[in-house]
C-alpha positions as CSV (number, residue, x, y, z in Angstrom):
1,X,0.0,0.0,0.0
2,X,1.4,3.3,-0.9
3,X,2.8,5.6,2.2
4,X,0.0,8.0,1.0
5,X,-2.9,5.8,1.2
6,X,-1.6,3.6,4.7
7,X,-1.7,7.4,6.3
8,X,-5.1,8.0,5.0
9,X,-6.3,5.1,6.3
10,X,-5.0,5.6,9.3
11,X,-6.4,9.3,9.9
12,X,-9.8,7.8,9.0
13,X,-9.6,4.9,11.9
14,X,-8.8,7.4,14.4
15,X,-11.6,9.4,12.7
16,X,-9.0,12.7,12.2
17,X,-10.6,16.0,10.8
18,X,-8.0,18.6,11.7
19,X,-9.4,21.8,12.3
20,X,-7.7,24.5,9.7
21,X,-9.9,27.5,10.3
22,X,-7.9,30.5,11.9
23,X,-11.0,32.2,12.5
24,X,-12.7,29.1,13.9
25,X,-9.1,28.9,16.3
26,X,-9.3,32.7,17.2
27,X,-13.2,32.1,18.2
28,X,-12.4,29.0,20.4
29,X,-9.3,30.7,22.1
30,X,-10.9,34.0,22.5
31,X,-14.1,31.9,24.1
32,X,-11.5,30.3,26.3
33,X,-10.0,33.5,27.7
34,X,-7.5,32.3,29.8
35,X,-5.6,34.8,32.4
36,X,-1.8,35.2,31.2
37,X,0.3,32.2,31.8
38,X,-2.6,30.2,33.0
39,X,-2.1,26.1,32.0
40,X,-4.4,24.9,28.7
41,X,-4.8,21.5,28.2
42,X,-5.1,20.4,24.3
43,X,-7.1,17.1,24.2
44,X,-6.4,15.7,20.7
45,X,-3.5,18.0,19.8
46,X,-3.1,17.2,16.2
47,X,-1.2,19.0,14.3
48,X,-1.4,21.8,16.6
49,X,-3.9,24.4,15.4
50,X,-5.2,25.1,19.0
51,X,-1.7,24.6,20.9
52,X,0.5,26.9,18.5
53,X,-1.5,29.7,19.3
54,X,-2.1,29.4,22.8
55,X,1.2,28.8,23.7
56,X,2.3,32.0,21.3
57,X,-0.1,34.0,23.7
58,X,2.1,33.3,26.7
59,X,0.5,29.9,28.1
60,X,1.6,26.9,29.0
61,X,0.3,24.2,27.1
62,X,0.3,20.4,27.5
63,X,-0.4,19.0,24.0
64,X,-2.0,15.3,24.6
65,X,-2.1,13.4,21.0
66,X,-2.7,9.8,20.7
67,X,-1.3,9.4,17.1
68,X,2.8,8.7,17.8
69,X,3.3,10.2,13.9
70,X,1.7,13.8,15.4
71,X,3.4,12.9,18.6
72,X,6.6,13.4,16.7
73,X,5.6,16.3,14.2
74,X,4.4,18.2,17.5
75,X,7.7,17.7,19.3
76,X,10.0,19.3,16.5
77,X,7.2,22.1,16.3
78,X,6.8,22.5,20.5
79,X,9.9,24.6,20.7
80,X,9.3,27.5,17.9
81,X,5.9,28.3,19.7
82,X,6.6,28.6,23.5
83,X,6.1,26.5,26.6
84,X,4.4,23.8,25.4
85,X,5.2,19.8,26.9
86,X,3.6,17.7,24.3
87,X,2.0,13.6,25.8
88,X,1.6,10.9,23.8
89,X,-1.9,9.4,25.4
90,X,-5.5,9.0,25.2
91,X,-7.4,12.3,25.5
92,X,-9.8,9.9,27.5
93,X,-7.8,8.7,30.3
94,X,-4.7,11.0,30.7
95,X,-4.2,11.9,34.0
96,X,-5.3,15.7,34.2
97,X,-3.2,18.3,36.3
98,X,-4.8,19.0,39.9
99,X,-4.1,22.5,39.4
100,X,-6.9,25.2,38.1
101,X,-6.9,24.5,34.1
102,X,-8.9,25.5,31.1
103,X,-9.1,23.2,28.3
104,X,-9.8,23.2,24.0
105,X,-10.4,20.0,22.2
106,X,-11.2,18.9,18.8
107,X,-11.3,15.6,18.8
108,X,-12.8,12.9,16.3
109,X,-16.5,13.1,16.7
110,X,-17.1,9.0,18.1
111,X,-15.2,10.2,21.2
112,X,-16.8,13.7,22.0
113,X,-19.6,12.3,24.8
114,X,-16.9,10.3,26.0
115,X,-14.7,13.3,26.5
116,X,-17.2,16.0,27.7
117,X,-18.3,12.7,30.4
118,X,-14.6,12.9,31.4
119,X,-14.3,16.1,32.4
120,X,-17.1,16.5,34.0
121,X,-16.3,14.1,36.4
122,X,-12.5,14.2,36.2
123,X,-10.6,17.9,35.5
124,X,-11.5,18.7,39.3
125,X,-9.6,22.0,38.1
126,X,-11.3,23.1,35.2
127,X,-12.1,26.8,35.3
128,X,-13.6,26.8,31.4
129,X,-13.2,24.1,28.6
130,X,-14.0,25.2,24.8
131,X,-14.7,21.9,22.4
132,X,-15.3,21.8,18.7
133,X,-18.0,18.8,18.6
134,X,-20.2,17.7,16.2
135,X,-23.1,19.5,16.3
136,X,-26.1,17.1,17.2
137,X,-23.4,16.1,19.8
138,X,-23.1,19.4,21.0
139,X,-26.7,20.4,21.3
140,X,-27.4,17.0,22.7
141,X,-24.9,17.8,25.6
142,X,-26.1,21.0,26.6
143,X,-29.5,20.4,26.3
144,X,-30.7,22.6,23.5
145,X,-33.0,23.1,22.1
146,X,-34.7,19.7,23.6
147,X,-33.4,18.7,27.1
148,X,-32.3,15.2,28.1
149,X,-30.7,12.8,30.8
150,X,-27.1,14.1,29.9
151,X,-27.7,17.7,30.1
152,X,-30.1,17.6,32.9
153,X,-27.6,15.6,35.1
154,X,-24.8,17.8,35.0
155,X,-26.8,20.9,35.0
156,X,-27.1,21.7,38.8
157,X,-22.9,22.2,39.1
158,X,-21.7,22.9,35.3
159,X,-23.3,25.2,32.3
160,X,-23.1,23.7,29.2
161,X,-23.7,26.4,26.2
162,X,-23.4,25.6,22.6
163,X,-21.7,28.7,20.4
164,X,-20.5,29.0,16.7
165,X,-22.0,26.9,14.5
166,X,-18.3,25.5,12.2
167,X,-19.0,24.6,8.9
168,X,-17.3,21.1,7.3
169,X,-14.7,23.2,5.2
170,X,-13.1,24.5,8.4
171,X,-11.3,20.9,8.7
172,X,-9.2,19.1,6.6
173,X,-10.0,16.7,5.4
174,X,-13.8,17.9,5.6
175,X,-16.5,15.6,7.5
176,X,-19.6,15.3,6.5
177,X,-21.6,17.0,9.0
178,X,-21.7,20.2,11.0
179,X,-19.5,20.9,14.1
180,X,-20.4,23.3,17.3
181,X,-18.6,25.4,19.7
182,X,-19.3,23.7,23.2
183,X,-18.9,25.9,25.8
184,X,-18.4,23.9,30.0
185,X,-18.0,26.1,33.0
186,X,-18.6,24.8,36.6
187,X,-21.3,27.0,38.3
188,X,-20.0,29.4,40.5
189,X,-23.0,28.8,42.8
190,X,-23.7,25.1,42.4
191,X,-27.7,24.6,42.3
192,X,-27.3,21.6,44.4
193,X,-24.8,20.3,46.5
194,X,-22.4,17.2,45.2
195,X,-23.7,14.9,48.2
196,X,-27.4,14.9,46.6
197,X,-26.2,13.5,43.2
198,X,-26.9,9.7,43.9
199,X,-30.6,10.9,44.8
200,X,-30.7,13.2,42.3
201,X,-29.7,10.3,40.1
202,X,-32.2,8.1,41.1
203,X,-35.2,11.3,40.3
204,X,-34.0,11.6,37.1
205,X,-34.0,8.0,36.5
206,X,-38.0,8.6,37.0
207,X,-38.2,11.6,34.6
208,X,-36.7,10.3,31.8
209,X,-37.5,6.6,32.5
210,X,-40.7,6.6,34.2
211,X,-43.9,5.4,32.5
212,X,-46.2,8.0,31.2
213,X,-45.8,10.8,28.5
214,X,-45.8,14.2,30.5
215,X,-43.2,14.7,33.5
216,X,-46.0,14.9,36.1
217,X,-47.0,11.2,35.4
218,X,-43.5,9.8,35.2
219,X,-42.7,11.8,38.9
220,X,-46.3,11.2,40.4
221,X,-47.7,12.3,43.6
222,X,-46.2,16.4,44.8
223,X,-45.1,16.9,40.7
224,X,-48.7,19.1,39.4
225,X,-47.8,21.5,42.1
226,X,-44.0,21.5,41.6
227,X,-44.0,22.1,38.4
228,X,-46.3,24.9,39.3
229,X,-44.0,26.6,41.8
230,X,-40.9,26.1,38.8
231,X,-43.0,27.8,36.4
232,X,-42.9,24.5,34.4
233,X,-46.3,23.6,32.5
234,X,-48.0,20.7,33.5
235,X,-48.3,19.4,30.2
236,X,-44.3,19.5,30.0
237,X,-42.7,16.3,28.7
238,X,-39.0,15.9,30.3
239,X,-37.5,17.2,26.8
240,X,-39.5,20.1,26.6
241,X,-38.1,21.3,30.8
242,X,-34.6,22.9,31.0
243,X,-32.4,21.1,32.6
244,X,-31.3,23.2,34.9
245,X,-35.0,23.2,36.2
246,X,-34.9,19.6,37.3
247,X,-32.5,20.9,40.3
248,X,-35.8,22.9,41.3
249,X,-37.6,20.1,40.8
250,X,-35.7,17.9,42.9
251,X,-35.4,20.1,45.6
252,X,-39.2,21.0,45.8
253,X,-40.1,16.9,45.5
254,X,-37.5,15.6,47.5
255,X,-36.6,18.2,50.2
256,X,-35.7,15.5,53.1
257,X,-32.3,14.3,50.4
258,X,-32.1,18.2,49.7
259,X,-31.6,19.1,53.3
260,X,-29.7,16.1,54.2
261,X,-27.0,17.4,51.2
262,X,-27.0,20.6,52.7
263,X,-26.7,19.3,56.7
264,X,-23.7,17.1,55.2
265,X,-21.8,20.2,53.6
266,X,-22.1,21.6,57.1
């Protein structure tokens, strides 16, 4: 097999779309906004669209690329473009720094749920993460403009916002769908504490799972007049509620795990 078509192959098993657009990568780092030398994280690296220029505007960048071929490419780049320490790993399970860090990805669409998961629950120091997903993917995560289990799990400690809309000709080679701008933030003010998420779990397990079509028969006895008090319509089916309104929700259906949260924290 010719060297041109083995590398082809290749990029298409790890399902590689580099990202080429300088206005796309001004948009994503400008969204970002890190302080002066704060630490960016590059999940998927690549060629280095997203790490050249952060580390050119005074960061320090850790460049974490699965693909040994960019691995290399990356390391003979690093140097010209500032402090920049480049990891050959998976975006999915390299160990994050414990110190605060803000984080830009675009990484092959089958991993972006996978990713977004990850930091949610990993990168206890994330202070803002910009992605370039696909864009069902992306609207899918943050819950616009239909809500689901995803969005509405995460909702009480993280905003999820969708941004840009990038168009295929922005990567090379070009996929076949749309990408997004996902936006992740932990709340400043979480809307419930991290000791209620098991219950909380287990109430959204009843929205989205429970049997009947509108939210108030899936949740049952107490929902008519919590909905009520959240300004949520009756008739509301669990797609058509924000998610951060299931926080209410919760808290106004089951005060006693609310309160016991809140006495734990304490």
């Amino acid at each position: 097999m010719p060297r041109r078509t083995a590398r082809a192959a290749h990029r298409r098993a790890l399902g590689q779309n580099f990202l080429q657009d300088q206005g796309v990568v001004a948009d994503v780092l400008g969204t970002l906004h890190p302080p002066p030398g704060s630490l960016v994280v590059d999940l998927g690296a690549g060629a280095g669209a997203l790490t050249a220029p952060a580390a050119r505007r005074g960061h320090r960048v850790l460049a974490v690329e699965l693909d040994r071929a960019w691995v290399r490419v990356l390391r003979s780049r690093a140097p010209a473009w500032g402090d920049v320490t480049v990891v050959h790993g998976d975006a999915r399970t390299v160990p994050l720094p414990p110190e605060p860090l803000y984080v830009v990805s675009s990484v092959p669409y089958g991993i972006g749920t996978e990713l977004v998961r990850r930091l949610l629950t990993d990168a206890h120091g994330l202070v803002r993460a910009v992605l370039v997903l696909q864009l069902e993917t992306a609207r899918r995560l943050a819950g616009r403009p239909r809500s689901g289990r995803f969005a509405a799990t995460w909702a009480p400690w993280f905003e999820l916002r969708t941004g840009r809309r990038v168009p295929p000709s922005a990567f090379g080679p070009a996929p076949s769908v749309e990408s997004a701008v996902l936006t992740i933030e932990p709340r400043d003010v979480p809307l419930l504490s991290p000791a209620a998420f098991s219950a909380y779990s287990r109430f959204l397990d009843r929205a989205f799972a429970g049997r009947g079509r509108t939210l108030a028969e899936r949740l049952g006895r107490g929902a008519a007049r919590a909905l009520g008090q959240a300004g949520v319509p009756r008739s509301a089916t669990p797609s058509a509620v924000p998610p951060e309104a299931y926080a209410a929700l919760f808290a106004a259906m089951v005060p006693r795990a609310a309160a016991g949260a809140s006495s734990r924290r304490r």
